[in-house]
Backbone bond lengths (Angstrom), bond angles and torsions (degrees), N, CA, C in turn:
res aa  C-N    CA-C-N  psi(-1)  N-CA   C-N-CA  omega(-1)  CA-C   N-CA-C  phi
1 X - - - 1.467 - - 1.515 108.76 -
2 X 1.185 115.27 144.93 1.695 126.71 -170.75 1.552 99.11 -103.10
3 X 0.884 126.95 159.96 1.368 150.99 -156.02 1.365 123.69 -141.31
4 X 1.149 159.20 41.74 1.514 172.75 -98.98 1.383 93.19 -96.80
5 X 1.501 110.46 113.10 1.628 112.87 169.87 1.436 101.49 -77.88
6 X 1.375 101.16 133.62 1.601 102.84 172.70 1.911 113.53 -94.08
7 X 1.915 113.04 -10.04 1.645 105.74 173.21 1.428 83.01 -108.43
8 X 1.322 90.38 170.69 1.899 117.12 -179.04 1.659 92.63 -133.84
9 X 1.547 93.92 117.41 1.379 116.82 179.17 1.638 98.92 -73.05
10 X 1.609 111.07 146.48 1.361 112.95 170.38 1.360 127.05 -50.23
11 X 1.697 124.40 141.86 1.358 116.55 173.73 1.049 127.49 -61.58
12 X 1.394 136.37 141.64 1.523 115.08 -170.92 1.675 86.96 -146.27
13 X 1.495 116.61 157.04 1.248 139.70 -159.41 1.892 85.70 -84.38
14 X 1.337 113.22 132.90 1.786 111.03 151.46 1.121 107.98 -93.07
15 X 1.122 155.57 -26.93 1.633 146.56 -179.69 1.896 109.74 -61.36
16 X 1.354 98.56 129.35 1.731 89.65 -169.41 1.326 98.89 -81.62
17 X 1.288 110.68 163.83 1.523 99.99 155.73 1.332 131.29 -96.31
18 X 1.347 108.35 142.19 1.588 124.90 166.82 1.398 143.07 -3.25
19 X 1.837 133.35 88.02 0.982 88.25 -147.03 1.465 98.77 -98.86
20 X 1.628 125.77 176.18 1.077 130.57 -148.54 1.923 101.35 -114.45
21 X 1.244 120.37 117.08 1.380 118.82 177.61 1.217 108.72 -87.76
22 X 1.319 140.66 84.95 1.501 138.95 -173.57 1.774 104.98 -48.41
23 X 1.139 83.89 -30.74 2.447 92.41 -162.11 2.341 93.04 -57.08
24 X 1.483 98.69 -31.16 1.779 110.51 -173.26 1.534 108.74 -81.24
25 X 1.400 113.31 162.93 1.637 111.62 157.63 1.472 139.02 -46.70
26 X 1.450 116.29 86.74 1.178 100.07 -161.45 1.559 128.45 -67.22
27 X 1.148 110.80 30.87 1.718 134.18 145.96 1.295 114.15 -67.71
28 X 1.397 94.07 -101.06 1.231 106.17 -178.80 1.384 122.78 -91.98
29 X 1.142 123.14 28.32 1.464 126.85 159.43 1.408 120.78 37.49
30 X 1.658 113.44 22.35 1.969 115.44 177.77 1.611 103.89 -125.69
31 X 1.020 112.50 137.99 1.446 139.55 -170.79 1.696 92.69 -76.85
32 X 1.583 122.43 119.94 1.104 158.35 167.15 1.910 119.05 -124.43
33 X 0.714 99.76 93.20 1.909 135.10 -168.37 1.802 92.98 -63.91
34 X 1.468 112.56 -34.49 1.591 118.90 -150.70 1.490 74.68 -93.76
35 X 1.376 122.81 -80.72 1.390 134.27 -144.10 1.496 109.65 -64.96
36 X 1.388 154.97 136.01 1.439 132.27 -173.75 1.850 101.43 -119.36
37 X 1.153 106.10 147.08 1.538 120.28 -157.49 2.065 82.99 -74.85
38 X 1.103 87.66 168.18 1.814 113.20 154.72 1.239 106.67 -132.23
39 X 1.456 96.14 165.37 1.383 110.75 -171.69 1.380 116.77 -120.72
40 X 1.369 116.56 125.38 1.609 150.76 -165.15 1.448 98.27 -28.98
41 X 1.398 132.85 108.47 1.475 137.47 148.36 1.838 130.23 -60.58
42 X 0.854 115.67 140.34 1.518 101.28 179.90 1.865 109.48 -53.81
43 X 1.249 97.80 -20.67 1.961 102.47 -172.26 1.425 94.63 -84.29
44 X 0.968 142.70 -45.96 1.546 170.67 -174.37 1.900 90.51 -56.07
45 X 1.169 128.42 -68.87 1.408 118.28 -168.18 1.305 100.45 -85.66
46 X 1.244 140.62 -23.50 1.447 141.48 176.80 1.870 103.64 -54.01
47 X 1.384 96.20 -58.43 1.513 120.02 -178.14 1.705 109.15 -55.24
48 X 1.011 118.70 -45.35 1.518 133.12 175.59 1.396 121.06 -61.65
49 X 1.782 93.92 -44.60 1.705 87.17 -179.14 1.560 112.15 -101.10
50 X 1.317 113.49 9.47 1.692 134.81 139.63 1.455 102.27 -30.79
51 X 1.314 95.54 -76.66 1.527 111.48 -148.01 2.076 103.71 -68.56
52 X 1.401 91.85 -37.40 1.807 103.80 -174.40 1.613 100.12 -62.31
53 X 1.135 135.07 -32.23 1.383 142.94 -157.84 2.003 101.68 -89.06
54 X 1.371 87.70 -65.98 1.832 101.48 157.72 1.450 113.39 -36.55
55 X 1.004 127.18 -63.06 1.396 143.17 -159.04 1.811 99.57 -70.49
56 X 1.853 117.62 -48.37 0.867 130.62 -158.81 1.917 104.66 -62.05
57 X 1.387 88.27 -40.80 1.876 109.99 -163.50 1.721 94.09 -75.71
58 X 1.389 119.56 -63.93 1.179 103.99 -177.52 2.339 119.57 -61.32
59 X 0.904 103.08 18.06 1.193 111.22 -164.71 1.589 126.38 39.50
60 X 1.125 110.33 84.18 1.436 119.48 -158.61 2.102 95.43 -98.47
61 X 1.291 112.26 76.91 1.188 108.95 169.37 1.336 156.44 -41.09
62 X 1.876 99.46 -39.78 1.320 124.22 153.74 1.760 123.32 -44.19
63 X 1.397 107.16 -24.11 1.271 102.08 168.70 1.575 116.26 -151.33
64 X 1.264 103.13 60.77 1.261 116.63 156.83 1.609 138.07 -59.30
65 X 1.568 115.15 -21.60 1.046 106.46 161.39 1.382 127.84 -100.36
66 X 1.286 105.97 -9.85 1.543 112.84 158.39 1.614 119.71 -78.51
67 X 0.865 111.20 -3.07 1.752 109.39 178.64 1.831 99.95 -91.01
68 X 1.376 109.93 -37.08 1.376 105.71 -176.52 1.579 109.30 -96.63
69 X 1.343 116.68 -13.71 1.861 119.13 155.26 1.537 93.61 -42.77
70 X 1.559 117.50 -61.12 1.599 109.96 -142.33 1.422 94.40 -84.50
71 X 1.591 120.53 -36.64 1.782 99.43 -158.16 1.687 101.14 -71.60
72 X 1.376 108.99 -12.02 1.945 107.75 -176.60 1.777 112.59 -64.29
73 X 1.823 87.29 -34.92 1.596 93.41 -173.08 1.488 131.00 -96.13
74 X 1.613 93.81 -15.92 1.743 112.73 176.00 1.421 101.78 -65.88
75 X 0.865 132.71 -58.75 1.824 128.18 170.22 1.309 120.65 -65.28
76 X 1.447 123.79 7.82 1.550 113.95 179.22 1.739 101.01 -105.14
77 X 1.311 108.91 160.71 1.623 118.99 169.52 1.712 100.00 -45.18
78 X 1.204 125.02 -1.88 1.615 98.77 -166.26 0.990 88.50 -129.99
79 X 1.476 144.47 43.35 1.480 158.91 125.81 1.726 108.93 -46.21
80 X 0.985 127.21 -43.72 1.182 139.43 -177.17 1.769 117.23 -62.22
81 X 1.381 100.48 -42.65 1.427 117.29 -176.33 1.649 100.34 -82.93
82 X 0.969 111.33 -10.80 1.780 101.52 -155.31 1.905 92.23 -62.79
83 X 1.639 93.06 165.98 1.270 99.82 158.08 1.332 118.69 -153.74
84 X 1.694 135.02 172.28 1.245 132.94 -153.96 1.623 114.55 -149.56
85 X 1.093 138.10 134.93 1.347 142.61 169.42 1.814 95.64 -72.81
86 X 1.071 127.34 126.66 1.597 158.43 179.97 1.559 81.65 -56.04
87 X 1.332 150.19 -72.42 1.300 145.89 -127.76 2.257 89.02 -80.80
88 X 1.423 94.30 -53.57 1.158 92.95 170.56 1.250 150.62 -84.07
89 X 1.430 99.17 -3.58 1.824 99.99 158.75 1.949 109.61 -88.16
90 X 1.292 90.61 -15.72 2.036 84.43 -176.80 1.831 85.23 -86.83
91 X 0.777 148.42 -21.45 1.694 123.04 -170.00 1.225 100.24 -94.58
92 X 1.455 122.56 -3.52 1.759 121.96 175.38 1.264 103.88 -110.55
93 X 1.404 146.01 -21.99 1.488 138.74 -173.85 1.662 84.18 -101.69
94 X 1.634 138.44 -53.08 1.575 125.35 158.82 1.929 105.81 28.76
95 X 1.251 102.78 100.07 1.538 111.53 -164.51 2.196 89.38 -83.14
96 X 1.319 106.93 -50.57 1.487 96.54 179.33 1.630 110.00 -89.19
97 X 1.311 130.56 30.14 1.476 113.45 127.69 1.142 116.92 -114.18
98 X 1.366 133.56 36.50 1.386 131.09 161.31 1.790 83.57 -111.21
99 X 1.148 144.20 -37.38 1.429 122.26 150.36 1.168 141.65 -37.95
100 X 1.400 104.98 -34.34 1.743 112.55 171.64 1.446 120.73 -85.57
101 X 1.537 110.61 -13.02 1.548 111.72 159.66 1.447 125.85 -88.82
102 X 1.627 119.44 3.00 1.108 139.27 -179.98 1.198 99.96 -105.98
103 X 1.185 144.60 -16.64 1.527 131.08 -178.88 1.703 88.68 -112.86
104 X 0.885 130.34 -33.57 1.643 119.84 166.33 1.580 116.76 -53.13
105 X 1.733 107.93 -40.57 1.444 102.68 -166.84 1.970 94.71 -66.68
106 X 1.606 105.23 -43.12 1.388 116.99 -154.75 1.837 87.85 -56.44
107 X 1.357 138.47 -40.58 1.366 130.65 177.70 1.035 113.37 -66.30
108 X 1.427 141.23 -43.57 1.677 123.14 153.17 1.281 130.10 -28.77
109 X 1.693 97.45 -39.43 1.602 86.79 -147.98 1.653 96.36 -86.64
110 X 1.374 118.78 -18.47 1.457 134.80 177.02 1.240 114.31 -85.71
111 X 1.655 118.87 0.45 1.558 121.81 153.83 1.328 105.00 -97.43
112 X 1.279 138.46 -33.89 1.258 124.68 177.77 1.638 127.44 -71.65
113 X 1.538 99.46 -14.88 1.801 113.99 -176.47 1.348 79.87 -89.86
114 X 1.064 144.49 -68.57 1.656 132.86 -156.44 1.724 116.77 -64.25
115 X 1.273 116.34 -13.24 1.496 153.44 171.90 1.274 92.53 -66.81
116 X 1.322 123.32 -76.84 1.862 140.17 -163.87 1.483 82.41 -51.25
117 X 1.346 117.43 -68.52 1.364 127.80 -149.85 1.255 110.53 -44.06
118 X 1.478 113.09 -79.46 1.473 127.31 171.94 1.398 106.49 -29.67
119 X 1.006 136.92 -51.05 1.911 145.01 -148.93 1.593 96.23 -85.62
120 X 1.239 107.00 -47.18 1.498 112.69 174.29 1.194 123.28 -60.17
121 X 1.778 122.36 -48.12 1.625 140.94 148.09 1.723 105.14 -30.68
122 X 1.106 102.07 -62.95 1.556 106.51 -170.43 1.822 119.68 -56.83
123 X 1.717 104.70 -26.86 1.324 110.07 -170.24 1.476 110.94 -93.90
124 X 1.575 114.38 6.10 1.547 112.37 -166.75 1.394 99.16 -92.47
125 X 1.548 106.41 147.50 1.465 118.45 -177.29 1.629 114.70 -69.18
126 X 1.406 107.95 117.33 1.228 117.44 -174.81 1.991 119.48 -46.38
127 X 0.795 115.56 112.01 1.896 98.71 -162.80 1.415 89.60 -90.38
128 X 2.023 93.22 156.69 1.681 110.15 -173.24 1.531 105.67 -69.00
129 X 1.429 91.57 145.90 1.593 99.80 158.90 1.232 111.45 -71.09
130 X 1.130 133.77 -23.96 1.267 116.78 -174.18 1.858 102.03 -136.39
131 X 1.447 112.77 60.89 1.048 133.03 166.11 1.708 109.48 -85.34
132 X 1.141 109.56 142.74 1.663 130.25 -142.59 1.703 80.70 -129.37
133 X 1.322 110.76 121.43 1.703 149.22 171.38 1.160 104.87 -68.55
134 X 1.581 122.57 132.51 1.208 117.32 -170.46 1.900 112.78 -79.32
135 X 1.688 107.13 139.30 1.501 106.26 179.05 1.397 121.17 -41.04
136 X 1.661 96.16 134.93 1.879 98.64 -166.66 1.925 71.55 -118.08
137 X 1.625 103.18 109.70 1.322 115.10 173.12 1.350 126.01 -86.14
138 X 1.369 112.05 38.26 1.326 140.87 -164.40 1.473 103.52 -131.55
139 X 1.396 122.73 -11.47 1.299 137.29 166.09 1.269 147.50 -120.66
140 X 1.194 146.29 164.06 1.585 119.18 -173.03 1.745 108.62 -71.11
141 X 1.534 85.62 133.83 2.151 96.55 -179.94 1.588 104.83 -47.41
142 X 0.751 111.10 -32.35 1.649 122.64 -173.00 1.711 119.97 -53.99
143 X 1.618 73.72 -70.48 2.122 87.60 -166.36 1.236 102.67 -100.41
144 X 1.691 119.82 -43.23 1.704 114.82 173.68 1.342 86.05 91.97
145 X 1.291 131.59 43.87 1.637 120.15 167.32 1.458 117.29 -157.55
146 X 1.315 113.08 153.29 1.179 113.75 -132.19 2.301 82.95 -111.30
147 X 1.474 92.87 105.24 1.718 91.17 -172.84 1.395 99.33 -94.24
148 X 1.352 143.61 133.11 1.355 131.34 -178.49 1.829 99.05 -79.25
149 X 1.374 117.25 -21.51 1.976 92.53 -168.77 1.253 95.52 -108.76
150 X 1.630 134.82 5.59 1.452 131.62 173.66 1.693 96.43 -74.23
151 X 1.320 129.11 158.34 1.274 140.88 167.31 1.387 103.57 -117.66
152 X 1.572 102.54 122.87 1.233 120.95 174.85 1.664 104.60 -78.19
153 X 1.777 105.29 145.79 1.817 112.17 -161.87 1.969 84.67 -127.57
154 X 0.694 121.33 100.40 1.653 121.78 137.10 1.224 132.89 -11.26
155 X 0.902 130.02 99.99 1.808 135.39 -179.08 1.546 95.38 -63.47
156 X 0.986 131.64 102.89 1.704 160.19 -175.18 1.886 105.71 -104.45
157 X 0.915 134.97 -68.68 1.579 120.24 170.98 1.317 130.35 -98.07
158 X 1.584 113.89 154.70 1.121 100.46 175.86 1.315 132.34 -59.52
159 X 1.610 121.07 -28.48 1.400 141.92 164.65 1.639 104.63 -39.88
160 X 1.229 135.69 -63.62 1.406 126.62 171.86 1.435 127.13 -40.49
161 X 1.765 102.51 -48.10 1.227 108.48 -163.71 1.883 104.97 -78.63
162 X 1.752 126.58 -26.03 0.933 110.21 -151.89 2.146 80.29 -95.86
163 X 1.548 119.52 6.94 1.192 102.52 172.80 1.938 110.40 -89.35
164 X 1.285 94.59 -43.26 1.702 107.86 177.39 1.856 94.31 -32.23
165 X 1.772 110.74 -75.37 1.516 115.40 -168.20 0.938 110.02 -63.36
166 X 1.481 149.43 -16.38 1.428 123.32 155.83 1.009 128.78 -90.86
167 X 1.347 121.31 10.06 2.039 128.78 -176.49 1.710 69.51 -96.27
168 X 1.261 136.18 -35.27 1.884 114.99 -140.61 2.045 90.75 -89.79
169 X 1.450 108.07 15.57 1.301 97.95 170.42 1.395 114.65 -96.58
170 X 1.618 123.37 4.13 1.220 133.32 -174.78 1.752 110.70 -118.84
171 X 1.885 103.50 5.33 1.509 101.43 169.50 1.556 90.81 -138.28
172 X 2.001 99.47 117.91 1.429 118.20 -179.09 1.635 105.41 -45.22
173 X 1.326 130.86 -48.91 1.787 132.49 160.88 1.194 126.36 -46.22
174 X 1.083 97.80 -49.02 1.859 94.10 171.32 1.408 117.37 -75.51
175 X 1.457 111.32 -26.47 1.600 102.28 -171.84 1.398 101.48 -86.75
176 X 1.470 128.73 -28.28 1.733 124.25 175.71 1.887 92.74 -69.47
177 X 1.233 115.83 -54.28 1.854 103.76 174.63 1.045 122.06 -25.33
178 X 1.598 111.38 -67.55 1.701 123.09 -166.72 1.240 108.19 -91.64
179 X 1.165 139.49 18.97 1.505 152.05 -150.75 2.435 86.79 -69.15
180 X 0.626 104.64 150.72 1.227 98.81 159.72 1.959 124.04 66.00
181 X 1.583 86.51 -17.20 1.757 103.75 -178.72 1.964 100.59 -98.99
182 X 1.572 91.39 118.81 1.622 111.08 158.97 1.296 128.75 -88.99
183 X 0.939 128.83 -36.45 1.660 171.05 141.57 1.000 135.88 -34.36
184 X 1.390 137.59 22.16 1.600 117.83 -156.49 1.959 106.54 -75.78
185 X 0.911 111.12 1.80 1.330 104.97 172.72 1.150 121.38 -77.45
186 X 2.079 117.19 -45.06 1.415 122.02 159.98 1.481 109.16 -55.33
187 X 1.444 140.80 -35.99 1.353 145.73 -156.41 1.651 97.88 -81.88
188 X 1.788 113.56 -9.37 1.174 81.04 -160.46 1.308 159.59 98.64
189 X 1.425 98.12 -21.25 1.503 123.67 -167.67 1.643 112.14 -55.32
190 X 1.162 129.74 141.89 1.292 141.04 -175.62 1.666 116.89 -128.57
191 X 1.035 121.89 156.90 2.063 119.92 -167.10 1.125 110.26 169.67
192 X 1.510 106.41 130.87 1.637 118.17 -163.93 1.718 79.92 -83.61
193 X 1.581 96.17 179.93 1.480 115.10 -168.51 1.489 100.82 -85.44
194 X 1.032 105.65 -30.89 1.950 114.67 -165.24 1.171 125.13 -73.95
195 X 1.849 103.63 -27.30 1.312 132.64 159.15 0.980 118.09 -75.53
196 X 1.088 151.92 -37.07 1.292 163.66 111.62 1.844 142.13 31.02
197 X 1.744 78.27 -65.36 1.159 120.99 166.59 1.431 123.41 -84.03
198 X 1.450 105.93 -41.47 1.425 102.70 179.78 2.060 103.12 -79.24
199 X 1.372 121.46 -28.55 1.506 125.85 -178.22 1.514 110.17 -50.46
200 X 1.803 94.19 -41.42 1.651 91.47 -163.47 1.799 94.84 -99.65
201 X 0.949 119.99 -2.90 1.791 108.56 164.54 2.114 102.67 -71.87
202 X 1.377 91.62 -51.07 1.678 88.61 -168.65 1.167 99.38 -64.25
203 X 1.591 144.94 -35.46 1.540 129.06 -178.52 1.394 119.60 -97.21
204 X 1.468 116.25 11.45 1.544 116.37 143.26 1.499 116.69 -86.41
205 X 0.873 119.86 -38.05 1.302 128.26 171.92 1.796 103.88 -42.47
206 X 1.168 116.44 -81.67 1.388 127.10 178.07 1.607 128.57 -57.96
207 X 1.390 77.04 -16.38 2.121 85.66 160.79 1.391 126.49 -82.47
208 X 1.841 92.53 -34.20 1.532 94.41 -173.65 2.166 92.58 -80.95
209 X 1.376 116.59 -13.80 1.869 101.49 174.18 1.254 107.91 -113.76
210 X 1.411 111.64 20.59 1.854 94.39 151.07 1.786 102.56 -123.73
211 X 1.102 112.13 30.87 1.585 107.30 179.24 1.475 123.78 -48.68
212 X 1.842 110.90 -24.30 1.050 113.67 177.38 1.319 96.58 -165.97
213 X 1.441 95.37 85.68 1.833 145.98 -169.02 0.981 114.82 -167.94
214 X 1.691 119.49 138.98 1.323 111.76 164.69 1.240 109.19 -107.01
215 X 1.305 119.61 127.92 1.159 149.86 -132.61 2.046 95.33 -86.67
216 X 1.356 89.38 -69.17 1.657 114.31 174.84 1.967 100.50 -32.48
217 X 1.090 100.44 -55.04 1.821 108.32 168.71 1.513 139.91 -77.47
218 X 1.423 101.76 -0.75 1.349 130.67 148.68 1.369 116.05 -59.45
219 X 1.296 102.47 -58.84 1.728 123.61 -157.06 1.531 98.09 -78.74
220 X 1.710 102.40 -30.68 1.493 86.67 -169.05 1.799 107.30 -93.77
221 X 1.445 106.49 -2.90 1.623 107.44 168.87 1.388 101.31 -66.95
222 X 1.592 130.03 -75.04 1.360 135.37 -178.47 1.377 109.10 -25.86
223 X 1.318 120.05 -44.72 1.435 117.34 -171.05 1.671 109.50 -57.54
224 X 1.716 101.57 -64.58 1.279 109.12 169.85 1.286 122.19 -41.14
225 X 1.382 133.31 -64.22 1.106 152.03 156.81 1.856 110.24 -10.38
């Protein structure tokens, strides 16, 4: 029978850590009989944990457990004792390969912004081609343009306005325009005569040939279409 723990003990790492032979290279930590170590300068560990910190930020993977060997031991009393084979503290303090992991990181990080980019490009809502600008009621409802010798006329009764909104259910523009407007007298609404005239010829026209049509499925063939 199982038993359901109701606390959750802290996570804790199983991998032990490393242990550290101070007497070896504290690089590379292997006993070389030929090669003879030196011993750690104050400029020498300054320089080292330069390079471990450098190394750390650009994420230098290849030697991840040597970057955290040194930053555990560069701050302990036994920083002092350490010692190093010459071949291997110059290919780890190496000023142009801590350059070549800095122009590597800088190409990640300028594949992953151009990554965002594109994905972000790709997710934006495609806008209509034939998306309709919101009414500038400062102009005729009609054309939306501003004629200097046309005279703009005021929608003055309700009788106009409740004929304008129901002819504008037989022009796909006018009815996404006025979508939502009861009112054109509160709205304001303004319309040259010429426009006017030509709105309510084209939506008699199309009333008397969709009389028994649906109109809404017209609009949405053309669209497709």
């Amino acid at each position: 029978m199982f038993v359901l723990q109701t606390t959750m003990d802290p996570v804790v790492t199983l991998k032990r850590p490393s242990v550290v032979d101070y007497s070896l290279c504290i690089i590379c930590q292997t006993r070389t009989d030929s090669v003879s170590l030196s011993k750690a300068t104050d400029h020498g560990l300054e320089t080292v944990k330069h390079a471990a910190s450098s190394r750390r930020k650009l994420r230098d993977s290849k030697n991840t457990d040597l970057i955290n060997r040194l930053e555990n031991v560069l701050d302990s009393a036994e920083a002092q004792s350490l010692v190093w084979h010459k071949m291997c503290y110059a290919h780890f303090t190496d000023k142009s390969k801590i350059a070549r992991l800095q122009k590597t990181r800088a190409a990640e990080v300028d594949s992953k912004q151009e990554a965002s980019c594109s994905n972000a490009i790709s997710h934006e809502p495609r806008s209509l081609r034939r998306s309709v600008e919101p009414v500038n009621w400062e102009l005729c409802i009609f054309c939306q343009k501003l004629v200097l010798k046309a005279r703009l006329i005021s929608v003055m009764t309700k009788q106009m306005s409740d004929q304008i909104i129901q002819a504008s259910s037989f022009d796909n523009k006018m009815c996404v325009r006025l979508a939502g407007i009861i009112d054109l007298i509160a709205a304001e609404a303004k319309y040259h005569l010429t426009c006017l005239r030509a709105f309510s010829r084209a939506t008699t026209k199309t009333k008397g040939e969709c009389e028994n049509t649906d109109v809404a499925m017209v609009w949405l063939c053309k669209e497709l279409h």
